[in-house]
C-alpha positions as CSV (number, residue, x, y, z in Angstrom):
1,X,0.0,0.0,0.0
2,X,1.5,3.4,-1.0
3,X,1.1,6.2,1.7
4,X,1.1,9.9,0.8
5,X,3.3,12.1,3.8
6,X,3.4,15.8,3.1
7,X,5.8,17.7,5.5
8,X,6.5,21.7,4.7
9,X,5.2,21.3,0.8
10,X,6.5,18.2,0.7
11,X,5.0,15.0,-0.6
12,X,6.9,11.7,-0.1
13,X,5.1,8.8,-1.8
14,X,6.0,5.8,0.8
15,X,5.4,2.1,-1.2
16,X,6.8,-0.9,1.1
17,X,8.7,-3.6,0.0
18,X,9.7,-1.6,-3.2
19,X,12.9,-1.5,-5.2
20,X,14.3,2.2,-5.1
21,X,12.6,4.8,-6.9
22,X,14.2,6.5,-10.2
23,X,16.1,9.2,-9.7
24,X,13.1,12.1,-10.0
25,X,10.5,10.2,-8.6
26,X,9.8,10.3,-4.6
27,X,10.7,8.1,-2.1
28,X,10.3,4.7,-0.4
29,X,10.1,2.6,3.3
30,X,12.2,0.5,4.5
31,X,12.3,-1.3,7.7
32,X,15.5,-1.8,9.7
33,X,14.9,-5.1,11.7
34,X,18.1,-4.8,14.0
35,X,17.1,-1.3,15.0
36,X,13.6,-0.9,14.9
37,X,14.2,2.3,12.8
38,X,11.6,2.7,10.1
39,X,13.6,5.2,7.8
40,X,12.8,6.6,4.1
41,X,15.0,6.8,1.3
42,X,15.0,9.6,-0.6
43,X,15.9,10.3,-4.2
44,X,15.9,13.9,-5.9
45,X,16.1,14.9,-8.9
46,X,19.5,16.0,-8.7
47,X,20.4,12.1,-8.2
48,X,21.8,12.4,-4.7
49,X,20.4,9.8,-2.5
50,X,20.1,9.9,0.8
51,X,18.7,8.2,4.3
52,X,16.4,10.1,6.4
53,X,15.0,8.7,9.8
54,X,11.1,9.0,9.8
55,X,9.6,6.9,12.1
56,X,11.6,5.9,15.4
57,X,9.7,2.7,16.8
58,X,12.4,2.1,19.5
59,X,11.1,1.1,23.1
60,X,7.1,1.3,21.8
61,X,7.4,5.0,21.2
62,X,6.6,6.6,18.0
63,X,8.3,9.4,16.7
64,X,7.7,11.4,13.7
65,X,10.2,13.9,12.1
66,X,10.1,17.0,10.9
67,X,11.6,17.8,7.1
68,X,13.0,21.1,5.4
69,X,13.7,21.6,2.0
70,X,17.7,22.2,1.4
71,X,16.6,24.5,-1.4
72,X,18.2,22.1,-3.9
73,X,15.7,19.1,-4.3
74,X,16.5,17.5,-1.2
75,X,15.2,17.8,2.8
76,X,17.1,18.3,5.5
77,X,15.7,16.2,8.6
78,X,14.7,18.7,11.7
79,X,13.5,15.9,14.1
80,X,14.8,17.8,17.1
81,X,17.0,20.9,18.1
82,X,19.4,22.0,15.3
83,X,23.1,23.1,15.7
84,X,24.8,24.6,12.9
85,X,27.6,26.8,12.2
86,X,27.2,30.6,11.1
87,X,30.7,31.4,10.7
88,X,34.1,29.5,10.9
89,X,36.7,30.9,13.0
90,X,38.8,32.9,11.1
91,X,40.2,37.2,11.7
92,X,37.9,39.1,10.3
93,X,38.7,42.8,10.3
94,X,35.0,44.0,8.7
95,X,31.3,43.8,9.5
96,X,29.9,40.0,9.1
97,X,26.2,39.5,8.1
98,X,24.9,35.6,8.5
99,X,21.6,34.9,6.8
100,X,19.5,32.7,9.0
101,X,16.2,30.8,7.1
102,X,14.1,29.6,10.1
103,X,11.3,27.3,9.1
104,X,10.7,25.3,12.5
105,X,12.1,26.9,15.6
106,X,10.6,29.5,17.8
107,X,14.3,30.6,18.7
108,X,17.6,29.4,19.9
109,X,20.8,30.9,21.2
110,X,23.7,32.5,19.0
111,X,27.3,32.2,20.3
112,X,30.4,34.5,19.4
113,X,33.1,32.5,20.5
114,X,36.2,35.4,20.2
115,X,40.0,33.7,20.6
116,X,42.0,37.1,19.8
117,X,41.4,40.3,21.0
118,X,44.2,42.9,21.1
119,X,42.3,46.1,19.8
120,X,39.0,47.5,18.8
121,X,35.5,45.9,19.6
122,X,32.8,44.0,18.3
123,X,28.7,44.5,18.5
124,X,26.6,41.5,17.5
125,X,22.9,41.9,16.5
126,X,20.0,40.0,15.7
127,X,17.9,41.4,12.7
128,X,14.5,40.3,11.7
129,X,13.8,40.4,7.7
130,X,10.1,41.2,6.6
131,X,9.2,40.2,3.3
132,X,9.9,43.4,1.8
133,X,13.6,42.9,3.1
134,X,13.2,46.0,5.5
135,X,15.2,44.9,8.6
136,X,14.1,45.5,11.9
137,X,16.1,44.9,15.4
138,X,15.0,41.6,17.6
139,X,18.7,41.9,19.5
140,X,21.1,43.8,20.1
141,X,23.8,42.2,21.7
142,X,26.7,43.6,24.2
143,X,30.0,45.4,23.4
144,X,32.5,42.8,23.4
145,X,35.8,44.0,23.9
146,X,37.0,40.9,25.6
147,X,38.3,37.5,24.3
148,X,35.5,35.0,25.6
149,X,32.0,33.3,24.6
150,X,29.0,35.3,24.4
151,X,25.3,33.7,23.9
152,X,22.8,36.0,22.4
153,X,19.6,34.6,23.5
154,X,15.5,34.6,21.9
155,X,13.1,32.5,22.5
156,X,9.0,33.2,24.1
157,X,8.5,33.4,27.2
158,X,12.1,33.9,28.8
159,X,13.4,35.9,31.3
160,X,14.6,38.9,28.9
161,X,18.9,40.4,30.0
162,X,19.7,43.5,28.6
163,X,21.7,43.1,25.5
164,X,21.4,39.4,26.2
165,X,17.9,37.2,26.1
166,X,14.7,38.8,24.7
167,X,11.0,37.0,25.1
168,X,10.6,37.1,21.2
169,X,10.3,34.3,18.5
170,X,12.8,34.0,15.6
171,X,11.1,34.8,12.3
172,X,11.3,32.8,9.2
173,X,14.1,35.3,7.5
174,X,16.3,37.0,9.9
175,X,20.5,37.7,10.1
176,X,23.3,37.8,13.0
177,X,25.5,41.1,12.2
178,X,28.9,41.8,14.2
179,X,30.5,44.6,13.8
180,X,33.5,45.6,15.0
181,X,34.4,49.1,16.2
182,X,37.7,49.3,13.9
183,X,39.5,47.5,11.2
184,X,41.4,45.5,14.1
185,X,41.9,42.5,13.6
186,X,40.1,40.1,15.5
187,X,39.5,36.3,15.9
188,X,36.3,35.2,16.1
189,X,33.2,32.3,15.4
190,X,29.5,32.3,15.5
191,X,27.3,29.1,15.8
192,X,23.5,28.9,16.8
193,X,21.4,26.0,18.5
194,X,18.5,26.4,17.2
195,X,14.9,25.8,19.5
196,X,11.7,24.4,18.9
């Protein structure tokens, strides 16, 4: 029996106990009997095939995931919190801008991790995008003038800081700017861990 899934705009055509699909066509079910993982295989058109967990039967409990579209044919599975990286280490001596694409998560927190610090400063901010692309200001973060980790916090419902946590939600298009106070250079990263 084929089952028809639809997750974000999605449809993924499940058939069981089918040979793999042609590259183009959706996807199909397969059970792993050692794990108890029910897990779909998923073929774009752009021939990359790949596994994605979508039922998790372990221990009597089902689970369902959550999928995103990677923008190039494929989904990217969001079955929990999310880590990523914004920005690799690196010296930067100019302004960064990190698009962030939020489909699933009501917020998260955003860490500038700085290594080297000799001069100058750097200002972190969290921008909301409408759809327009006017930008408007969710956080703005602290004056960092110190080598150290700084979290940049949103999410509903928590106890707001100044220049640290706001009660907000993360909108689907928004952007993490530092900027630093000179063209110093200075050694920095940016990840986010993203919230449901």
């Amino acid at each position: 029996m084929n089952n028809l899934i639809n997750k974000n705009n999605y449809s993924i055509l499940a058939c069981k106990n089918t040979a793999p699909p042609l590259t183009g066509e959706a996807a199909y079910i397969e059970v792993l009997a050692t794990s108890g993982l029910l897990k779909v295989l998923v073929s774009g058109y752009n021939s990359v095939t790949q596994n994605y967990e979508l039922f998790n039967t372990n221990n009597g409990n089902l689970q369902v995931s959550n999928f995103l579209s990677d923008n190039v044919g494929g989904l990217i599975e969001q079955k929990r919190n999310y880590s990523t990286i914004l920005l690799a280490s690196g010296i930067y001596t100019a302004a960064n801008t990190m698009a962030i694409t939020n489909s699933n998560f009501k917020g998260g927190h955003f860490i500038i991790s700085v290594t080297t610090m000799t001069l100058g400063s750097l200002v972190p901010m969290i921008q909301g995008i409408d759809a327009s692309g006017i930008l408007y200001d969710i956080l703005i973060g602290p004056t960092i003038t110190a080598v150290g980790t700084y979290v940049l916090k949103i999410y509903p419902g928590i106890t707001e800081i100044v220049s640290g946590a706001v009660s907000d939600i993360l909108p689907y298009s928004s952007q993490l700017v530092i900027t630093p106070s000179t063209s110093d250079s200075i050694t920095y990263s940016a990840t986010a861990n993203m919230v449901m």
